[in-house]
Structures are given as C-alpha cells and as structure tokens.
C-alpha positions, 0 to 999 in steps of 0.5 A: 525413473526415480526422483531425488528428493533433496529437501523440503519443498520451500514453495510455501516459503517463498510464497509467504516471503513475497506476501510479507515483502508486498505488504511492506512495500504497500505500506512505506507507499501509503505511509509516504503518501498520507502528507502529500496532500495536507495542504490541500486538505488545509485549504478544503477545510478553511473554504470548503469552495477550493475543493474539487467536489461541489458541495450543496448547501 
C-alpha cells in the first residue's frame, strides 16, 4: 500500500506555535504578578520585623 503524501509535515510548526503561545502566557502572568506584592515589600523595607523571615541582627 502507498501512502499519499499531501504536503510538508507542519509537526515542527505546531511544535514552535505551542512554545511561543507558552512563553507568552509565562510572561503576562509574571508581568501581572510583579505588583501584587509592592506594599509588602514597602512594608519589609521600612521595618524589616514585618517581614515573615527572621533576620538575625
């Protein structure tokens, strides 16, 4: 039996899409991210004892 061969296989296509739609999801959610926490870190910096880490003096 013979196979038809219609076109180029696109796997590598389809692979490259996925990669570039991941990274862009990666980077809208560390970009959405990256202000969620300025008021804490305000906070951390004007008394360091507000922060959940214990510093030794």
């Amino acid at each position: 039996m013979s196979e038809e061969n219609n076109g180029p296989d696109k796997f590598w296509i389809y692979i490259a899409a996925l990669v570039v739609v991941f990274a862009g999801v990666m980077y809208m959610v560390k970009s959405s991210e990256h202000s969620k926490y300025t008021k804490a870190e305000q906070l951390i910096q004007e008394d360091s004892s507000n922060s959940a880490y214990k510093n030794r003096p």
